[in-house]
Each structure stands twice: as structure tokens, then as C-alpha cells.
N, C-alpha and C positions, 0 to 999 in steps of 0.2 A: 575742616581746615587741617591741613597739613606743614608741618614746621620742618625746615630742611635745615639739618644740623651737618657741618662738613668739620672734618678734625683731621688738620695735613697729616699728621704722621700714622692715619691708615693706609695698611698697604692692599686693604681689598674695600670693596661694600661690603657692610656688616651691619648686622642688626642690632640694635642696644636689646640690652638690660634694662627695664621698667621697673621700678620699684618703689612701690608707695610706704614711708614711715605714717602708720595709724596710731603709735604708742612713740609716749618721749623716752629719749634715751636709749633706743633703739641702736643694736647693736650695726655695722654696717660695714661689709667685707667689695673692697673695691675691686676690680677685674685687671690684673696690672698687666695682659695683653691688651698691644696696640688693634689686634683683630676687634675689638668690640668695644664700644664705651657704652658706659651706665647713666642713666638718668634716675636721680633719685627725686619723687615729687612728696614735698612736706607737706601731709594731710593737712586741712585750717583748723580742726581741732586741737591739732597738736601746737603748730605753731604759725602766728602770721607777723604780719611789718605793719607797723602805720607809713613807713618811707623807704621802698622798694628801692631808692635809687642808695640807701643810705649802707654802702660797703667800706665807711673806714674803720680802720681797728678798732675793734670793740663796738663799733657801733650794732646797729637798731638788726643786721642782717644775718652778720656774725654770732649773736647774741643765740637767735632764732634757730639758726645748724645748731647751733652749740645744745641748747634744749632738747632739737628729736631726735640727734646723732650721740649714743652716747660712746661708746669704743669703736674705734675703726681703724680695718689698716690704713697705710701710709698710702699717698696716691693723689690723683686728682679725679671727682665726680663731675658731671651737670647737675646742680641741683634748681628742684620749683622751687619757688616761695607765694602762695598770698596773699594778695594784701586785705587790707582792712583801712576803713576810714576813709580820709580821703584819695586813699590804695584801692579802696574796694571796688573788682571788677573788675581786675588787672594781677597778673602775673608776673613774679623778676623770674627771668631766666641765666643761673649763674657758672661760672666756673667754678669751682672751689680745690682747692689743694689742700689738704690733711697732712699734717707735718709730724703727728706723733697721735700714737692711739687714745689717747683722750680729747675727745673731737673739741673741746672747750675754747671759748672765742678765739686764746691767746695761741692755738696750734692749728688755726686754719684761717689760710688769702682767700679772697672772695674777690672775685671780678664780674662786677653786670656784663652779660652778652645783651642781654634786652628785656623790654618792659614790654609783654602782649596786655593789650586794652582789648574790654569787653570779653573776659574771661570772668564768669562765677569762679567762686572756690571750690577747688575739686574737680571742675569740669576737664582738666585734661586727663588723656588716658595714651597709652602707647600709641594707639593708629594714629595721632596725632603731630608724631614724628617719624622722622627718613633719615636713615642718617647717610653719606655717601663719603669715599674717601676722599682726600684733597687733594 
């Protein structure tokens, strides 16, 4: 299965950036050209959601970046998250904006782009995504 991710303000096709956080507090350096975006997928060791859909401040989603993200530049990622519980089996697929280098709840938005169902944890990997300009 393949995920087609479009972000208007590419001015070519371009490939992402794949990158799995395996350890918490994982340091994490954004790509601040528009030529490429990054996906960043949070191992389920490190960290998951009981409520994917659950992006207000401070909440259950924010909490979890904030855990395997520990200093980052400024910028915005896609980041994985999953789930667990009545999550399990399911993927959030997020925006996120980093507002200052300490990734902690209080300096990063989280926006769901989407909830993929019938994903184990871990099972996505880069072929997985396309990204194309908008």
C-alpha cells in the first residue's frame, strides 16, 4: 500500500526523508527546504496513543512527540504515531510544527491529517509513501 502525501508549497517532486525515532528524546533536525519534507515515524516502543484522534494541547498526542522528540529545530514535520488499545491497529498521521527546540508538549501544534486502519505498529516503512508537489 502506498500513501500519497501532496504539500502545496513544493515546487518539484521530491522525495521525503524517512526517519524512525527508536530511542526517547531523540534529537531531531528538520529540513527547512520546501524541495523535500520529512516524515518522522515514532517507533511503538518508544512511544504510542490510547486516542489517535486526541490533538488538543497537551493532550494524549502531544504528550507522545514530546517524549521521542527531545531537541529540535524549528519547522514543521509529518510525524507517525501508534496506537495502542482501543488504537491498536491503526496509525495517526500528523502535521506537527516545532516552535522552539525543546520539542515539549507546550512548543509544538499537532494537526491529524489521518487515521490509517489495519496497520500493526511499525509496519510502515518509506515505500509506503509518495510524496508529489501540490
Amino acid at each position: 500500500m502506498c500513501y500519497l502525501l501532496t504539500r502545496q508549497d513544493l515546487t518539484r517532486t521530491a522525495n521525503s526523508d524517512y526517519n524512525v525515532v527508536s530511542s526517547a528524546a531523540s534529537a531531531l533536525t528538520i529540513n527547512a527546504t520546501t524541495s523535500s519534507y520529512d516524515i518522522v515515524e515514532i517507533n511503538q516502543a518508544v512511544a504510542t496513543v490510547t486516542n489517535l484522534e486526541d490533538v488538543a494541547d497537551g493532550g494524549t498526542v502531544e504528550q507522545a512527540i514530546g517524549v521521542a522528540v527531545g531537541t529540535v529545530t524549528t519547522g514543521a514535520e509529518s510525524v507517525i504515531l501508534y496506537g495502542t488499545g482501543a488504537d491498536a491497529n491503526q496509525a495517526g498521521l500528523y502535521s506537527v510544527v516545532f516552535t522552539a527546540a525543546d520539542a515539549g508538549a507546550s512548543n509544538i501544534t499537532v494537526e491529524l491529517i489521518g487515521v490509517l486502519e489495519g496497520v500493526a505498529a511499525d509496519a510502515l516503512v518509506s515505500s509506503n509513501f509518495h510524496l508529489e508537489a501540490g
